[in-house]
C-alpha positions as CSV (number, residue, x, y, z in Angstrom):
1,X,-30.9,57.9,-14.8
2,X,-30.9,60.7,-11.8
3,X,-31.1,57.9,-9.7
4,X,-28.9,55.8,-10.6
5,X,-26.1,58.6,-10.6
6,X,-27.0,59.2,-7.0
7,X,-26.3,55.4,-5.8
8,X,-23.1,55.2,-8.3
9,X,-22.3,58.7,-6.3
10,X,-23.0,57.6,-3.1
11,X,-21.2,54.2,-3.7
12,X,-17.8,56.0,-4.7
13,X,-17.6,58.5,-2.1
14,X,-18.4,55.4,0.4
15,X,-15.5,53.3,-1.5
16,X,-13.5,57.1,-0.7
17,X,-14.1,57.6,2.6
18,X,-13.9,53.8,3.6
19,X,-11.3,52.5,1.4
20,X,-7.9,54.0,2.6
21,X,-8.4,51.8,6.1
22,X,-9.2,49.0,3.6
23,X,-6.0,49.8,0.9
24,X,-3.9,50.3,3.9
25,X,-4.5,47.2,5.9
26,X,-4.5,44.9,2.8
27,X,-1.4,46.2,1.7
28,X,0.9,46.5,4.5
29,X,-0.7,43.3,6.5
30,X,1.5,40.7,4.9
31,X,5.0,42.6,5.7
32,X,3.2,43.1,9.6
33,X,2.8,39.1,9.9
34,X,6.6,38.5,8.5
35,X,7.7,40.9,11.0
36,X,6.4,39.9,13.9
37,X,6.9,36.3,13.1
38,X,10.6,37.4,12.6
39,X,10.6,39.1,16.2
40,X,9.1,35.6,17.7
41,X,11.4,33.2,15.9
42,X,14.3,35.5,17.8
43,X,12.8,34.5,20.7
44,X,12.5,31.0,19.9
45,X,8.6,31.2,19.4
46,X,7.3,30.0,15.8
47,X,3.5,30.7,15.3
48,X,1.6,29.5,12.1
49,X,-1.7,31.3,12.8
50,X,-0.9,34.9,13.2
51,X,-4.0,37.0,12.2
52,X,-2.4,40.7,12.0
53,X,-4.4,43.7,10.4
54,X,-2.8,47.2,10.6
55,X,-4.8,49.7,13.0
56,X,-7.2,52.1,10.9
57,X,-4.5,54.0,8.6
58,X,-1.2,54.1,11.1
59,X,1.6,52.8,11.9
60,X,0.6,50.3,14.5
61,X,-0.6,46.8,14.2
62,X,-2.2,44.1,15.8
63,X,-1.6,40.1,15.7
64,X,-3.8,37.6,16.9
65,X,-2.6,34.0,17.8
66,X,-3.0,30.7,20.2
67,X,0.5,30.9,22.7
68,X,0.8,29.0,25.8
69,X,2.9,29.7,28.6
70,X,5.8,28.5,27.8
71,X,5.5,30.6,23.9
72,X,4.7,33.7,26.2
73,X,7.8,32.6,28.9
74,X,10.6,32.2,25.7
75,X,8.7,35.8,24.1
76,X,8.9,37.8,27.4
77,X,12.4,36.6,28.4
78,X,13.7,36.7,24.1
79,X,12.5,40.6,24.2
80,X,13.0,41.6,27.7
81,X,9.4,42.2,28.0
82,X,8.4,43.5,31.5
83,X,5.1,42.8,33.7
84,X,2.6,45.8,33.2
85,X,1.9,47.5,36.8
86,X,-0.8,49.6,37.5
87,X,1.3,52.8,37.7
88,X,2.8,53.0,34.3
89,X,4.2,54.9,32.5
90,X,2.4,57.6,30.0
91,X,4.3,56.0,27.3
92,X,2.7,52.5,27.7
93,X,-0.7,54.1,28.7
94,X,-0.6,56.2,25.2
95,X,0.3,52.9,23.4
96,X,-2.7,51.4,24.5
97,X,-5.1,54.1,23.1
98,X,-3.1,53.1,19.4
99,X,-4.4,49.8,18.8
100,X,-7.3,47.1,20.2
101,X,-5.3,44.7,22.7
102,X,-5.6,46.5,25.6
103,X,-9.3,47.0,25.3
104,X,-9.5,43.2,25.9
105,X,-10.7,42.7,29.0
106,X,-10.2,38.6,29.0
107,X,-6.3,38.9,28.7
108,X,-4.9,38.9,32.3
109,X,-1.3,38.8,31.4
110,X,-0.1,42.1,30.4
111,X,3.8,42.5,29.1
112,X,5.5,45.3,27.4
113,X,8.9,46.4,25.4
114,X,11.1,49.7,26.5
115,X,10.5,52.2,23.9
116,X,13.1,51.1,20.6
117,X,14.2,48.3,22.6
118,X,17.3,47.0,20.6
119,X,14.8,43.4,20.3
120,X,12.7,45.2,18.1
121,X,14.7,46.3,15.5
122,X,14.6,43.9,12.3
123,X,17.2,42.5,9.7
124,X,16.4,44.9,7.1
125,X,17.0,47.5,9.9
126,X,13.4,48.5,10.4
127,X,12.3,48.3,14.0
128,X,9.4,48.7,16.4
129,X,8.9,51.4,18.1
130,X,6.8,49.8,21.1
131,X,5.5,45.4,21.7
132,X,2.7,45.1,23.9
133,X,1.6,41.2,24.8
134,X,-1.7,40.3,26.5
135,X,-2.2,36.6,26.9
136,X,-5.5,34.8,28.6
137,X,-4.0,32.3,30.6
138,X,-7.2,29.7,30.4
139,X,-7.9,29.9,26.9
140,X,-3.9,30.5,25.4
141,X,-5.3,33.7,23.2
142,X,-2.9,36.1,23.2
143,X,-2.7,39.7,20.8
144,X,0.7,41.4,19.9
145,X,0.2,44.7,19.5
146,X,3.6,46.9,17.8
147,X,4.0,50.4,16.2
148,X,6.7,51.3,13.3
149,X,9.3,53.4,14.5
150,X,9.8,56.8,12.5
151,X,13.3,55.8,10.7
């Protein structure tokens, strides 16, 4: 019986420790998909086959889709995204370290928002507080990568 205890122990601080990343992807993943499909159809893009997940147990997110150029073309000019240059600013270098896109070394094309661009706020008034796009131009994969604004 000892033993058993220890496993069921062991098992529930593992289900503790691990779970809040778990609980707090699962539950705020479906809102992160309808938002960022909401921020795409304004810019004329409509994808099907997001894959977002929310990063660990913050505030930023990551999607996951097929675009090709012309998708990325009507997204860049529909939220005023700008290139990426090698001396940006620390704002866009700190975004980076939030989420997984820019660890990607396969997506050459590298696009982001102002900080609370007016394109990023959404109809129920929420907004974004940052977009980051990284598309591969051979294979079309791109990754959004957004924060909630405080507000």
């Amino acid at each position: 019986m000892k033993e058993y205890s220890r496993f069921v122990l062991i098992g529930l601080a593992i289900l503790v420790l691990g779970g809040c990343e778990f609980l707090w992807d699962a539950g705020n993943r479906g809102a992160l998909t309808a938002d960022v499909k909401e921020l795409l159809g304004n810019a004329g893009v409509t994808l099907d086959d997001l894959d977002c997940h929310m990063h660990g147990t913050t505030r930023s997110g990551a999607c996951e889709a097929r675009m090709d150029a012309e998708e990325v073309g009507s997204v860049v000019s529909g939220l005023k995204l700008v290139e990426v240059s090698d001396s940006e600013s620390w704002d866009y270098r700190s975004w980076l370290e939030e989420g997984e896109c820019g660890s990607r070394e396969d997506l050459d094309a590298r696009f982001r928002s102002e900080r609370r661009a007016a394109e990023l706020r959404l109809e129920d008034e929420s907004a974004f507080e940052y977009l980051l796009l990284f598309h591969d131009s051979e294979t079309n994969e791109a990754c959004i990568q957004v924060s909630y604004a405080y507000g």
